[in-house]
C-alpha positions in Angstrom: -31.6 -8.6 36.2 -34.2 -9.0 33.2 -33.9 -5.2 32.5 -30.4 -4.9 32.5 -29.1 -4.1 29.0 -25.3 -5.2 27.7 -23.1 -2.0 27.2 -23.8 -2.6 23.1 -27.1 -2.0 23.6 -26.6 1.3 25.9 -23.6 2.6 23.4 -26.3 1.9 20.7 -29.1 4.0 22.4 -26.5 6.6 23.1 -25.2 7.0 19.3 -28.9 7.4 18.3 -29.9 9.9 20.8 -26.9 11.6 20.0 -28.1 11.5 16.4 -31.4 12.7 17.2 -30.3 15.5 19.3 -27.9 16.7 16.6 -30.5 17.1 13.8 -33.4 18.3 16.7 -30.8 21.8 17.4 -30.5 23.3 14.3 -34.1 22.1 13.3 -35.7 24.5 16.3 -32.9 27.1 15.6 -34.3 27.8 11.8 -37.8 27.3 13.4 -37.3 30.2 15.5 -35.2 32.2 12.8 -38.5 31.6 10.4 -41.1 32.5 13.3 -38.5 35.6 14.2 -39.2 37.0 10.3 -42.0 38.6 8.4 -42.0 37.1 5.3 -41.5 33.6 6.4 -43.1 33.7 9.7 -46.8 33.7 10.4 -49.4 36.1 10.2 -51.7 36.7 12.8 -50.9 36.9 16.1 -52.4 33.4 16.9 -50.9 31.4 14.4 -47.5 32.4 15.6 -48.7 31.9 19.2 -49.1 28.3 18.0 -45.5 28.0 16.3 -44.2 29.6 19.7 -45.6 26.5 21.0 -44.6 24.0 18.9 -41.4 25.0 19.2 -41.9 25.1 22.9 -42.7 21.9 22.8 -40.0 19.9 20.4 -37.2 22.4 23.0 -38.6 20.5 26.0 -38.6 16.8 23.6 -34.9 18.4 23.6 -34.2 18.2 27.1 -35.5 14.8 27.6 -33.0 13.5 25.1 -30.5 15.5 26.5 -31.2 13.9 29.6 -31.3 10.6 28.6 -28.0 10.8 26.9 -26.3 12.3 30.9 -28.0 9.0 32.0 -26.9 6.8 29.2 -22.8 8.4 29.4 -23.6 7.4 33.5 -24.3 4.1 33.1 -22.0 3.7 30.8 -19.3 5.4 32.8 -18.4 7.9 30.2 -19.4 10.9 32.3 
């Protein structure tokens, strides 16, 4: 089939989704320590209301990749 892709390129995509999800966690975990204190955090009740939701937002980017790399380790029988 035209969109079937060699293990290489799957082990590839894997390593970099890895990658990416490894610098993503602690990225949103200082987010949320920052947004969780005063002096760094924001200070109004709407501007933290928007860094709840940015962070919101890269948390469910998160879970995409996270399942992209259960499908990858499938097809890839690694799971």
């Amino acid at each position: 089939m035209a969109d079937e892709r060699s293990r290489e390129e799957l082990e590839e995509e894997l390593r970099v989704v890895e990658d990416d999800i490894a610098s993503l966690r602690p990225t949103l975990k200082e987010l949320r320590r920052q947004i969780g204190q005063q002096e760094y955090g924001p200070t109004d009740p709407a501007e933290q209301s928007v860094q709840l939701q940015n962070v919101e937002e890269q948390e469910a980017i998160l879970g995409r990749m996270e399942d992209r790399r259960v499908d990858l380790l499938r097809r890839l029988g690694k799971e």
